[in-house]
Steps between C-alpha positions, in 0.01 A plus 500: 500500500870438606507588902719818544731320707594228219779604236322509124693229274440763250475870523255724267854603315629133467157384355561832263804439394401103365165590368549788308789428275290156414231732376762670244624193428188350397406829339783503309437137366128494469564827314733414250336174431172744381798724297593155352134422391459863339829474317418090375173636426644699196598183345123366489210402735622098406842625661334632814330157518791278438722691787202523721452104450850382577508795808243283640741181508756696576352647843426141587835481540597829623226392802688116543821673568311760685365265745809311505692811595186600772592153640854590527393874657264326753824240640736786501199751674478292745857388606564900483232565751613216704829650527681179300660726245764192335178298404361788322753541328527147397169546395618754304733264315292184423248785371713572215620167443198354496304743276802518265515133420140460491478796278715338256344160477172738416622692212653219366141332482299805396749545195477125383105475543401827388314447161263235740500769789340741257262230345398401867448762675330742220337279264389603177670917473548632156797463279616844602446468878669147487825613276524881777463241829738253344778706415448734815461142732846357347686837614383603849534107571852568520442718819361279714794467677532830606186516586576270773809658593318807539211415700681309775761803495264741577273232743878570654552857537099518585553287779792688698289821444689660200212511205748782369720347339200328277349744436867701355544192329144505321534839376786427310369219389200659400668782357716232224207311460304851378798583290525181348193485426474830313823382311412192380155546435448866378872507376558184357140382433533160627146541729495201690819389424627817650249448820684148564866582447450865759294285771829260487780731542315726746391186720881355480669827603277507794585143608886539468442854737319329792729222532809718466317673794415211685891375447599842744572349886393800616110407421367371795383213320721413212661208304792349475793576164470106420398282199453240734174387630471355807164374479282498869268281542319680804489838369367422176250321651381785669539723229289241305225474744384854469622540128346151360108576615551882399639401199230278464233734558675733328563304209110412478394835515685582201392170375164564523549844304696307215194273477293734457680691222437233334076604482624852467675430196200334384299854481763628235738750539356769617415270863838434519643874399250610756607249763856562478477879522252458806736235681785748394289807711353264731868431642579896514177517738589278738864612567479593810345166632737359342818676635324434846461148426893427472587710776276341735709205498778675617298629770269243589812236491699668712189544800485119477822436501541723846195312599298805512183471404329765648706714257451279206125571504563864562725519210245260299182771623730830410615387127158407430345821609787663276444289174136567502536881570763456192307324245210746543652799429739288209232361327258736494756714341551290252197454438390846446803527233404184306433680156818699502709181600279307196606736234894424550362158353414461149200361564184416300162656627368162577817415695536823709090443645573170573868524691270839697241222612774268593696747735182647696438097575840510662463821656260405707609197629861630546392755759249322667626159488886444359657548865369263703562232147862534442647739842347266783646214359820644489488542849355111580828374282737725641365351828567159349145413387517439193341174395134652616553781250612256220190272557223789510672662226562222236095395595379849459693532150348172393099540613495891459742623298516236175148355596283852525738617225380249251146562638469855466744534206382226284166368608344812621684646169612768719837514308838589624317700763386187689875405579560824692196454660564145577824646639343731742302190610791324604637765611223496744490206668863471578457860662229353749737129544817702568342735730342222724792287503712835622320562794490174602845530567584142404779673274689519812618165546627467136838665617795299281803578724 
C-alpha cells in the first residue's frame, strides 16, 4: 500500500480515465474484426480461411510495430516521470520517424515476396484458400505503413495519459471499415476483395488523424511540422532497446502461431474455419487484459521513471487484481452465449463443435492464467526489463508451444485441439518464470534513463 502521507502518481480517476477508453477501443476493433469474419464468411468458408491466413502475417506485423512503438512509450514514460519533458518529446519524434521508414522498407518487401510468403508460411492450402489469401495479402500489404504510423501515434497519446483520443479515432475508423465492408462486399460482391480494399482506407484515415493530432503544440508531447529527419542516435537506441527484444518476442509469438497454421491447415478446412473463428472470440475474451496490458506501461513507466518503486509494485499488484476480476466475469459471459454468437457464422455442424471445444480451452486458461503471461511482463519492460521476458518467452514458444503442439496435435492425433492446449501449456510456465523474476525485484535496476 502507498503510505497516506506519499502523493499517488496516479489517482483511482487518472487510472480510469486511461484504462477504460482502451477497453472501447479494443472492443471496438476486436469487434469489428468478428463483423468482418461474419460478412467474408458469406463469400465461402475458403474466404474465411484465406483472410484468416494472411490476418495471421499481418498481426506479426501489427505486434513488430507494436513493440516498436511500446519501446518508444517506455523512453518517453520515463523521461515524463523524471520530469525531462524535451526528451520525451524527442522521443516522440524519432518514434514516428523511425517506424515510418521502417514501415516502408516492410511493405515494400511483403509486396515483392508475397507468392513465396504464402508458399512458406502455409504450405500446401487449396486452390481456393491460396487465390482468397493472395488477393486479400496483395491489398492490406499496402497498409502497413499506417499501421506503423498508428501504433506509435497512439504509444504517444497513451503515454501522456490521453487514451481518448484513440479510442475517438478507432471508432471512426471502425465505423468506415464496417461500412466499407458492407459496401463492397454485400453491395458490390467483391468478398475478399472488398475485405482488403475497406481494411486499407479505414487503417489510412486513422494514420493521417493521429499525426495531424500529434502535429498540434499544444499536446504535451508532440512533433515537429518538418519533412526533415534529424536522425538521433541516443534516443533511438533507447527506443530500440525495449522495442527490439519485444519485438522479438513479440514477433516469435506470432511466429510460432503462423507455424503452426501450417499443421492446422493440414486437418482441412474445417480446423482452420474453426481456428480462425476461435482466435477471432478468443481475442474478444481477453479485452480487458489486454487494455490493461498497454496502459500499464504508461503507469508502470512513469513510477520508474520518478524512481518510485514502491508505487510501481502497487500499481503492478492493483491492475492485476483488476484484470483477473475482469476476465472472469468477461469470459464466462461469453462463454455462456457461445451458441448464439456461433449462429451469426455460417458454420457447418462439424465446425461449430469443434470452434465450442476450442474456446472452453481458452477460457480456462484466460482467467486463471492469461494475466500473470502477458500483464506482468508489461510491467518488467515498462521497468526496462525486457531482455528476461524475450528469452523466457521465445524458449517457452519453442519447447511448449510448437513442441507440445506437434505432440498433442499430431502424434497424440489430438487434432487442432492439441495446439490450444499446447498454448495453455506455455502459457503456464511463463506465468510461474514471470512471477518469480517479479518479486525478485531484479526488474528494478533495468531503469533506461
Amino acid at each position: 500500500m502507498i503510505s497516506p502521507k506519499e502523493k499517488p502518481l496516479f489517482s483511482n480517476k487518472e487510472l480510469w480515465n486511461l484504462m477504460i477508453p482502451l477497453v472501447i477501443e479494443m472492443a471496438l476493433t476486436l469487434l469489428v474484426g468478428m463483423m468482418d469474419s461474419i460478412m467474408v464468411s458469406s463469400a465461402g468458408e475458403a474466404a474465411v480461411s484465406g483472410v484468416s491466413l494472411v490476418d495471421t502475417l499481418m498481426q506479426l506485423l501489427i505486434y513488430v510495430f507494436a513493440a516498436l512503438a511500446t519501446g518508444g512509450a517506455v523512453v518517453a514514460g520515463q523521461y515524463l516521470g523524471n520530469q525531462k519533458v524535451d526528451r520525451a518529446r524527442d522521443a516522440a519524434g524519432q518514434l514516428i520517424w523511425f517506424s515510418g521508414l521502417l514501415s516502408v522498407l516492410i511493405a515494400a518487401a511483403v509486396l515483392i515476396s508475397k507468392d513465396m510468403l504464402l508458399q512458406v508460411l502455409f504450405g500446401k492450402i487449396s486452390i481456393e484458400v491460396h487465390d482468397n489469401a493472395d488477393t486479400y495479402l496483395m491489398i492490406v500489404a499496402c497498409s502497413i505503413p499506417a499501421i506503423a504510423i498508428y501504433e506509435a501515434g497512439a504509444a504517444i497519446f497513451r503515454t501522456m495519459g490521453n487514451s481518448g483520443i484513440t479510442m475517438r479515432i478507432s471508432l471512426i475508423m471502425n465505423v468506415l471499415h464496417t461500412i466499407g465492408n458492407a459496401t463492397l462486399i454485400y453491395g458490390f460482391s467483391m468478398g475478399t476483395k472488398g475485405a482488403a480494399i475497406s481494411t486499407l482506407i479505414s487503417r489510412t484515415f486513422a494514420a493521417v488523424m493521429i499525426t495531424l493530432l500529434l502535429l498540434n503544440k499544444n499536446q504535451q508531447l508532440h512533433i515537429e511540422k518538418t519533412f526533415r529527419y534529424r536522425f538521433d542516435r541516443g534516443l533511438v537506441k533507447k527506443i530500440l532497446g525495449i522495442g527490439v527484444p519485444n519485438g522479438i518476442e513479440n514477433g516469435m509469438f506470432q511466429l510460432g502461431k503462423i507455424m503452426l497454421l501450417s499443421l492446422v491447415a493440414a486437418f482441412g478446412t474445417t480446423a482452420i474455419t474453426a481456428n480462425a473463428v476461435a482466435q477471432t472470440i478468443a481475442s474478444i475474451q481477453v479485452i480487458p487484459g489486454s487494455a490493461i496490458q498497454l496502459g500499464i506501461v504508461t503507469v508502470i513507466s512513469r513510477c520508474v521513471g520518478a524512481k518510485n518503486y514502491k508505487q510501481a509494485k502497487y500499481y503492478n499488484r492493483k491492475l492485476l487484481i483488476s484484470t483477473y476480476v475482469a476476465l472472469v466475469v468477461f469470459d464466462t459471459l461469453i462463454l455462456g452465449a457461445i451458441s448464439p454468437i456461433l449462429s451469426l457464422y455460417h458454420l457447418s455442424a462439424d465446425t461449430v463443435k469443434l470452434t465450442k471445444q476450442l474456446v472452453l480451452c481458452h477460457t480456462i486458461g484466460a482467467i486463471v492464467i492469461w494475466p500473470l503471461t502477458f500483464d506482468l511482463p508489461s510491467s518488467m519492460r515498462a521497468a526496462g526489463d525486457v531482455k528476461f521476458a524475450m528469452i523466457i518467452s521465445v524458449i517457452s514458444m519453442w519447447v511448449f508451444r510448437i513442441g507440445s503442439g506437434y505432440l498433442f496435435a499430431k502424434f497424440l492425433s489430438m487434432g487442432v485441439l492439441g495446439i490450444w492446449i499446447a498454448m495453455t501449456v506455455d502459457w503456464a510456465f511463463r506465468a510461474v518464470v514471470f512471477s518469480i523474476r517479479w518479486l525478485s525485484g531484479k526488474w528494478k535496476d533495468k531503469s533506461i534513463i
